[in-house]
C-alpha positions as CSV (number, residue, x, y, z in Angstrom):
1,X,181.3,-166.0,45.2
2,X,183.3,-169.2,45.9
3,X,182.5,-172.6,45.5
4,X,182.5,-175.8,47.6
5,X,185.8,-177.6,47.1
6,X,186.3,-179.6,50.6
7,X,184.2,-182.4,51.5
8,X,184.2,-180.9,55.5
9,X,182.6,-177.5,53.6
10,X,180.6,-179.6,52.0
11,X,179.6,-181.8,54.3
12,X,178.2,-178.4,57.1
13,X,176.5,-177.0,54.0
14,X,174.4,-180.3,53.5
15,X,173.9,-180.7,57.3
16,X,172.5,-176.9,56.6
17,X,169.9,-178.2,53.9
18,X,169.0,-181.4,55.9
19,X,167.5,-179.2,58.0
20,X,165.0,-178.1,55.5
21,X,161.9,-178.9,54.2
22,X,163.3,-178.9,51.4
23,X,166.2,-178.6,49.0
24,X,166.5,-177.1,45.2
25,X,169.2,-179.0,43.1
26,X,170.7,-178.5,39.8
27,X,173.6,-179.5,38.1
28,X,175.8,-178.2,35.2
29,X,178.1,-180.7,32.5
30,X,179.4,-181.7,29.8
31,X,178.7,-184.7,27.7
32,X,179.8,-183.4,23.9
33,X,182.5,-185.8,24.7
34,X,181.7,-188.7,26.6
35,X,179.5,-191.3,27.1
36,X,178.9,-190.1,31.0
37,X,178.0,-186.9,31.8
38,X,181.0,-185.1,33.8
39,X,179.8,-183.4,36.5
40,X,181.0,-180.0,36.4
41,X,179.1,-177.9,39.3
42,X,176.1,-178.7,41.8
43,X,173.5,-176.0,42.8
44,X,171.6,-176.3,45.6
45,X,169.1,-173.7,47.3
46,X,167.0,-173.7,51.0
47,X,163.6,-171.7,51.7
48,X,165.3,-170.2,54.0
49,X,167.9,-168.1,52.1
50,X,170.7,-170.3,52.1
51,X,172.6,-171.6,48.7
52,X,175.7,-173.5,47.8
53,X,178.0,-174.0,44.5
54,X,180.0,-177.6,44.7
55,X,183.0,-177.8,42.9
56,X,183.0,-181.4,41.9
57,X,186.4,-181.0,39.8
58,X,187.7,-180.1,43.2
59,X,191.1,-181.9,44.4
60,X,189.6,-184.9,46.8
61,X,187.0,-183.7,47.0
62,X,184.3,-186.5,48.6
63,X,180.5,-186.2,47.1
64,X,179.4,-188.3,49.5
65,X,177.4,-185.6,51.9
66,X,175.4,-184.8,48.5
67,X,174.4,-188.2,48.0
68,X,173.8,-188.8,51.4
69,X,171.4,-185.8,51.2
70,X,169.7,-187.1,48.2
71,X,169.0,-190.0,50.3
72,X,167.5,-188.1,53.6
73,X,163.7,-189.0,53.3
74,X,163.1,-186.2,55.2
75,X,164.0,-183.3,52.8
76,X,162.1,-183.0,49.7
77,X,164.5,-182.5,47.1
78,X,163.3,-180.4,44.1
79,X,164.5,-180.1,40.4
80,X,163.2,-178.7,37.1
81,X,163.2,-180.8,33.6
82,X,165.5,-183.7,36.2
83,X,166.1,-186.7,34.1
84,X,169.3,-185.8,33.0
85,X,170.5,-184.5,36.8
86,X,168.5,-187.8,38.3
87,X,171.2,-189.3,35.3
88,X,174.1,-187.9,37.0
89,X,173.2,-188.8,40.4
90,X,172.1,-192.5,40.2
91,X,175.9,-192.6,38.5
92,X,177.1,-191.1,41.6
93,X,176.4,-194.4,43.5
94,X,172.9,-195.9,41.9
95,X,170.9,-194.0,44.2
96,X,167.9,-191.7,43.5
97,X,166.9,-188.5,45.1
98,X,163.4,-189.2,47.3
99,X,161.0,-187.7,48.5
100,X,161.3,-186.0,44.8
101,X,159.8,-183.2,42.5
102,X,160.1,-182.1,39.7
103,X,158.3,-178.4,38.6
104,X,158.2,-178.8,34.5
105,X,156.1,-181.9,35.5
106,X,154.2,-180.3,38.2
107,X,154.0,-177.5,35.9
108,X,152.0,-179.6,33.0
109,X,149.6,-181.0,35.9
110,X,149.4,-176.9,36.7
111,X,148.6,-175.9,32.9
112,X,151.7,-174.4,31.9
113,X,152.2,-176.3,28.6
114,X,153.2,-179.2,27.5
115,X,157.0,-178.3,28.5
116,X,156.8,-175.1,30.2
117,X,160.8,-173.8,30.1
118,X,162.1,-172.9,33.3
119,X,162.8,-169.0,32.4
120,X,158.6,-168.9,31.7
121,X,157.8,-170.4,35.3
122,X,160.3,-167.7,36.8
123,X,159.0,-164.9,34.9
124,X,155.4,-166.0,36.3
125,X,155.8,-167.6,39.9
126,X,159.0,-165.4,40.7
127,X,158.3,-162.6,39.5
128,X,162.1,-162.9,38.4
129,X,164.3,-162.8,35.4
130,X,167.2,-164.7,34.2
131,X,170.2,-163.5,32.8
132,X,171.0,-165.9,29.6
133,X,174.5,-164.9,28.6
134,X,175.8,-167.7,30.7
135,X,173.9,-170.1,29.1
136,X,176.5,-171.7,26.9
137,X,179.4,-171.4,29.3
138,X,181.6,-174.6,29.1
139,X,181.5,-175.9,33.0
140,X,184.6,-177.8,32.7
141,X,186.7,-174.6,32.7
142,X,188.3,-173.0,35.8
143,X,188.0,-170.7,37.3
144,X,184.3,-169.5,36.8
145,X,183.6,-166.2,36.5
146,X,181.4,-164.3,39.2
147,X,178.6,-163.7,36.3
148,X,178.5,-167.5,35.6
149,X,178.5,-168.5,39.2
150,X,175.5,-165.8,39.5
151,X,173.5,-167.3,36.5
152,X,174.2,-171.0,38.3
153,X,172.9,-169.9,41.4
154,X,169.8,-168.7,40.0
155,X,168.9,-171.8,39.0
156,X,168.3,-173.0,42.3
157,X,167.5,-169.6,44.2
158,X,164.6,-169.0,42.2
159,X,163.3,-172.8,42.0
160,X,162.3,-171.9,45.6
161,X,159.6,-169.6,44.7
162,X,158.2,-171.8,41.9
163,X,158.2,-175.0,43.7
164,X,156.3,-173.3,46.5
165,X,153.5,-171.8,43.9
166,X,153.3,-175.0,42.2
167,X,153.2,-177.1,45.5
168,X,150.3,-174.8,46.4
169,X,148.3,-174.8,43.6
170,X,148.5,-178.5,43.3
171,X,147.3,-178.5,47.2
172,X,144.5,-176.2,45.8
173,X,143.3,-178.2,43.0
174,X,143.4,-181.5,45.1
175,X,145.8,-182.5,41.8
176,X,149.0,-183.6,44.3
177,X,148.4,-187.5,42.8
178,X,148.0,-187.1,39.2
179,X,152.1,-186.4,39.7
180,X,152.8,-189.8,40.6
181,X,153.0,-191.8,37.2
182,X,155.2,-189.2,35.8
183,X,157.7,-188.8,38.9
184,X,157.5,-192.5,39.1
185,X,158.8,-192.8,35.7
186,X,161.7,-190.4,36.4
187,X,162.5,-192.1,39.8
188,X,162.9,-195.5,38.5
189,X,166.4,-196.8,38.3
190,X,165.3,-198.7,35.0
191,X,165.2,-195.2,33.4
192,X,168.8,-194.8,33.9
193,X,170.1,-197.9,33.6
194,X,172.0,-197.7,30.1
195,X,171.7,-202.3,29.4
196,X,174.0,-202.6,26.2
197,X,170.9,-205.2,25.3
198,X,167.7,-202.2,25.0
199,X,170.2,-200.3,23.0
200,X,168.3,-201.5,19.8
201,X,164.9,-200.4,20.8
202,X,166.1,-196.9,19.7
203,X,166.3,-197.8,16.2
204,X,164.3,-200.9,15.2
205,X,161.2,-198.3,13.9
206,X,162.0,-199.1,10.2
207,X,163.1,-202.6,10.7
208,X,160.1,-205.3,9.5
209,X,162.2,-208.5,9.4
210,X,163.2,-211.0,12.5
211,X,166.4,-211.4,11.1
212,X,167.3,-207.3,10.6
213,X,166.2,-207.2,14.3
214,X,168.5,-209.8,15.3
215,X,171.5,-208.5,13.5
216,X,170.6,-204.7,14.8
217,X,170.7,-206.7,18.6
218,X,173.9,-207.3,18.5
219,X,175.5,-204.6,16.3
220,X,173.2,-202.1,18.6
221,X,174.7,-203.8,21.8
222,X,178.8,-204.1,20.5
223,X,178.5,-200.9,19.9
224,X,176.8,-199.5,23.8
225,X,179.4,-201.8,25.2
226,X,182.4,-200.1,23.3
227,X,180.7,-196.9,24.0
228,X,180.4,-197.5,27.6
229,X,184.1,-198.5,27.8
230,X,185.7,-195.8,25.9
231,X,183.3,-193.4,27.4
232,X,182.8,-191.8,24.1
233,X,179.6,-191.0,22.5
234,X,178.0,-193.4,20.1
235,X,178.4,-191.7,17.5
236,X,182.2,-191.5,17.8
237,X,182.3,-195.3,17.8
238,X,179.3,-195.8,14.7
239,X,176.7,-193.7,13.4
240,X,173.0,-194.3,13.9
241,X,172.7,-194.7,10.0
242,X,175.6,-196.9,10.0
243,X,174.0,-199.6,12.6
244,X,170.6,-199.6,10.4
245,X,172.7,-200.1,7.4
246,X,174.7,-202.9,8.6
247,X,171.3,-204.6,10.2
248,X,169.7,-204.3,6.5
249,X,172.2,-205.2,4.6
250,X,174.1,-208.0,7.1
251,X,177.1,-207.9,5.4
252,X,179.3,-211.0,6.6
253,X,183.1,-210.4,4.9
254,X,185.2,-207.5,4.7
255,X,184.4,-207.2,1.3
256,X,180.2,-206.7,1.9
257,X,181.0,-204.6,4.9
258,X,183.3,-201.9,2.8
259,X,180.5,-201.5,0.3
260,X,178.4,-200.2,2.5
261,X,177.7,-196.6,2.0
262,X,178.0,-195.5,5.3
263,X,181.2,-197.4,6.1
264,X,184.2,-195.1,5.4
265,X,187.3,-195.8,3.2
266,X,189.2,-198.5,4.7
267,X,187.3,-199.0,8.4
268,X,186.5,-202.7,7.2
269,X,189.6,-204.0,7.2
270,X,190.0,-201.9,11.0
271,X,189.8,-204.2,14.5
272,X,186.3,-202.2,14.3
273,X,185.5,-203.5,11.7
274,X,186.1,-207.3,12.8
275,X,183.8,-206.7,15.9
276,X,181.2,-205.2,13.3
277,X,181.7,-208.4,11.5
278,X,181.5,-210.8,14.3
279,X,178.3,-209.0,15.9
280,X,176.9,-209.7,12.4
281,X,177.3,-213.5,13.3
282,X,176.2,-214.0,16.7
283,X,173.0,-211.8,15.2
284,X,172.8,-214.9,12.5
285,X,173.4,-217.3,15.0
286,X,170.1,-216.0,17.4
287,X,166.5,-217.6,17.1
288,X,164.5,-215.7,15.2
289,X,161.3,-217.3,16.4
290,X,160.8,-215.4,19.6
291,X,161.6,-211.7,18.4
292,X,159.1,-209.3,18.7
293,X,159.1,-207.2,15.8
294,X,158.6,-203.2,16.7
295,X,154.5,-202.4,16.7
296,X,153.3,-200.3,14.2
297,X,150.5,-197.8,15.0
298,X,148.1,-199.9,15.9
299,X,144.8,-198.1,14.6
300,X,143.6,-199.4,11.3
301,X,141.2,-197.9,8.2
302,X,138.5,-196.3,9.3
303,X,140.3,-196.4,13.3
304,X,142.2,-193.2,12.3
305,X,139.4,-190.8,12.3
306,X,138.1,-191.8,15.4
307,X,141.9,-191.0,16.3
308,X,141.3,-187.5,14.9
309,X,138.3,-187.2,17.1
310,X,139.6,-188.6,20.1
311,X,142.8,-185.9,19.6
312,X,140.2,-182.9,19.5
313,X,138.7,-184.1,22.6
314,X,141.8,-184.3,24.2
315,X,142.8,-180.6,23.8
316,X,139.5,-179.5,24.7
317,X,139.2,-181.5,28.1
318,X,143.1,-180.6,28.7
319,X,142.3,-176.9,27.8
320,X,139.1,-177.2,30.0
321,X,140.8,-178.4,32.6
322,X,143.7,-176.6,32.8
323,X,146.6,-179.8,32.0
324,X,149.2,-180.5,29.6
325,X,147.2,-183.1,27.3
326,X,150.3,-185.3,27.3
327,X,150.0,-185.6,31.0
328,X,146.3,-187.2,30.2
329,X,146.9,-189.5,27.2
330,X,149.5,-190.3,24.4
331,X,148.7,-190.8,21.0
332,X,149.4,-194.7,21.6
333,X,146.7,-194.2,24.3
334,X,144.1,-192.9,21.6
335,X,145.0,-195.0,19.1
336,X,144.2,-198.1,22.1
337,X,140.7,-196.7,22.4
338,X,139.7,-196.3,19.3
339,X,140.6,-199.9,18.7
340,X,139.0,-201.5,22.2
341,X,137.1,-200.2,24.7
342,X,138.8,-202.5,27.1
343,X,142.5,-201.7,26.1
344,X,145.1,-201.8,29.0
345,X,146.0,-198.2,29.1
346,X,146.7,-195.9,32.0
347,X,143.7,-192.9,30.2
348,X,141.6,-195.9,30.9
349,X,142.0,-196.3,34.8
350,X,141.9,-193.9,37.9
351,X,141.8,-190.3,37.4
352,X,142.6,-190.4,33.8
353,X,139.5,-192.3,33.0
354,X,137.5,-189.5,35.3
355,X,138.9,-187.1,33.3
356,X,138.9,-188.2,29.8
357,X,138.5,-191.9,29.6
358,X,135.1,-192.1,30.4
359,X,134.6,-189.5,28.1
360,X,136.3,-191.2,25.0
361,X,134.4,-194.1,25.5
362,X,130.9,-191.9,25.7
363,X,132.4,-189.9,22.0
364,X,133.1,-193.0,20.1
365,X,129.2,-194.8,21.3
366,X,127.5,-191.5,20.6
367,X,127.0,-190.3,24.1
368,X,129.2,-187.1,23.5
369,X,129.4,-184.6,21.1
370,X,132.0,-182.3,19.9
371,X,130.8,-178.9,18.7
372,X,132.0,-175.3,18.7
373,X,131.4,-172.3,20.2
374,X,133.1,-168.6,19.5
375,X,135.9,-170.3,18.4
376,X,136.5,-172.9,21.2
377,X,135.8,-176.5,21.0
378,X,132.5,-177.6,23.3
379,X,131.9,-181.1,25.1
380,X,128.6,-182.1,25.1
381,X,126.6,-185.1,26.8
382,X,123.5,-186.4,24.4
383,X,120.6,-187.2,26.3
C-alpha cells in the first residue's frame, strides 16, 4: 500500500475526487509536543471505490491540490468528530472545507447519542468492523506498516457508507436544516483562530474580582503568545494552576512570585519569570471598569427546580423524537427559560422552539404535564 509523496501524484488523485460528489477526509497527528498539530497522514475516500494516503512528511511535497480540493464547492467534503482536522486545515492556508459534513453531528440529529463514536456508526450503517490495534500508532514515524496504513484507510473507506445512511435518513426525516447551527459553528474561522487575547476565557470560572481578571488577561495572553512562538504546549511554558495562581495572588517582585506554590524552585529569578512579572503590571495598569466578570449560572432560588423540570422534558422530547438533547438545548438554554420567557436563546426560535421551546414555555405556565408511563416519561397537554 503506498502513500502519496509527490505533489504531481497528488495533484491526479485530487483531480480523481473532484470528480465526485463527494469526498471522505481524515487526518492523523501529533500534538503531545507542540502547540500546532503536525500533520502526519491524510485520508481521503470516493463513492466510487477510489482512496488515497498523503504523505505530508514527504520531501517537497506541495499540499496545495488538497487545499484546493477543500475549496471545490462542488464536492461535498465529509468528516467524522472534524474540529480538530478543520484545525489542521484552516492552518494549511486559513481556508475551510465547504460544502461540509460532519457524521457525529449528523449522527446526533439521527439519534445516535449524544457523541456516537465512529466505530458504533460503522458497526451499524456499514455493517463493518474496525481493527483497533493501530489506534495508538505514533504517525510521525516512517515507514508505516501495511496494518497501519489499512487501519488509516478505513477511516475514510467506511465513512462512505455512513455518510450515505445518514444523508438519507436526514432526507427522510426532512431534518437536513436542523445541521446548520452546529456545522456553522465548526465552519467558522473564529473557531480556529487561537487570539493570544480569548486565552483567559478558559480559566476565569473561579475568578470573582475585576482586577484577578485583568491580571489573568495578560498572564493568559504572555503565555498563548510564547506558546505560539515556541510551538510548545502551554503547559510546557506554565501550568493551568500556575496562571490562576499568579492572577489570585498578583505577585509583583521576585520575592512574591517565588512564594507561590506552584512556581518551582528558582523559576522567579528566570527571564520567565520577568515576563510573568511584567504581565503582572500591564494587568495592574488596565481599567478595571469595563471587564465583564465570567456569568455565573444564571438561575436563582426557586429557578433551579424549574431547571430540573425543564431537563426531564428535554430527554423525553429528545427521546421522543429521536435527537441528541444537546443538539436541542444546553443547560445555559434551560436555565434562560426558566428565568424569562423572552430570553434570547436559539431553543427559543425556529425549529427548536417547534420542538421544545414552545413546549417549555407551555410546562412552566401549566399547560403541560410530565407524567410516567411503564417506566418512560409522558408529555401531556392540559386542556
Amino acid at each position: 500500500m503506498d502513500l502519496i509523496s509527490t505533489t504531481s501524484e497528488l495533484a491526479d488523485a485530487c483531480t480523481r475526487f473532484a470528480a465526485q460528489p463527494f469526498v471522505t477526509v481524515d487526518t492523523e497527528f501529533m500534538r503531545e509536543t507542540t502547540y500546532y498539530p503536525k500533520l502526519c497522514l491524510i485520508q481521503m475516500a470516493a463513492p466510487d471505490g477510489f482512496a488515497a494516503l498523503v504523505d505530508p512528511l514527504a520531501k517537497d511535497l506541495d499540499l496545495k491540490p488538497f487545499v484546493d480540493l477543500m475549496a471545490d464547492e462542488s464536492v461535498v467534503k465529509v468528516f467524522h468528530s472534524a474540529r480538530q482536522d478543520l484545525e489542521i486545515i484552516w492552518l494549511m492556508g486559513e481556508l475551510l472545507p465547504h460544502p461540509f459534513f460532519d457524521t457525529q453531528v449528523a449522527a446526533m440529529v439521527c439519534g445516535y447519542g449524544d457523541s456516537v463514536s465512529y466505530e458504533q456508526l460503522v458497526n451499524d450503517l456499514a455493517k463493518a468492523k474496525i481493527d483497533k490495534s493501530s489506534r495508538f500508532t505514533d504517525w510521525s514515524r516512517r515507514p508505516l506498516s501495511d496494518a497501519q496504513l489499512t487501519y488509516a484507510l478505513s477511516d475514510v473507506t467506511h465513512l462512505v457508507k455512513v455518510y450515505e445512511a445518514l444523508a438519507k435518513q436526514l432526507i427522510e426525516t426532512d431534518r437536513g436544516a436542523w445541521l446548520d447551527d452546529e456545522m456553522a459553528v465548526l465552519t467558522s474561522p473564529d473557531t480556529y483562530r487561537a487570539d493570544p487575547a480569548q486565552a483567559w476565557r478558559r480559566l476565569s470560572g473561579r475568578m470573582r474580582k475585576p482586577r484577578e481578571i485583568a491580571v489573568l488577561m495578560e498572564v493568559a495572553a504572555w503565555r498563548e503568545r510564547e506558546a505560539q512562538t515556541r510551538n510548545v504546549p502551554r503547559g510546557r511554558i506554565l501550568k493551568d494552576e500556575a496562571v490562576i495562581d499568579i492572577a489570585s495572588s498578583a505577585p509583583r517582585s521576585v520575592e512574591a512570585l517565588g512564594r507561590l506554590r506552584t512556581i518551582p524552585s528558582g523559576f522567579e529569578r528566570s527571564r520567565t519569570g520577568t515576563d510573568i512579572l511584567a504581565a503582572v503590571e500591564r494587568g495592574f495598569a488596565r481599567e478595571t471598569a469595563d471587564i465583564k466578570l465570567p456569568e455565573r449560572g444564571r438561575s436563582r432560588g426557586g429557578n433551579a427546580a424549574v431547571v430540573e423540570l425543564l431537563k426531564v422534558l428535554l430527554k423525553a422530547v429528545a427521546e421522543a423524537e429521536g435527537i441528541a438533547p444537546k443538539i436541542i438545548a444546553t443547560v445555559d438554554d434551560l436555565e434562560a427559560i426558566a428565568d424569562d420567557d423572552h430570553a434570547d436563546v436559539p431553543v427559543l426560535q425556529g425549529w427548536r422552539r417547534s420542538l421544545f421551546g414552545e413546549k417549555a414555555l407551555a410546562l412552566k405556565t401549566g399547560r403541560l404535564a410530565l407524567s410516567t408511563e411503564h417506566g418512560r416519561v409522558v408529555v401531556r397537554e392540559l386542556g
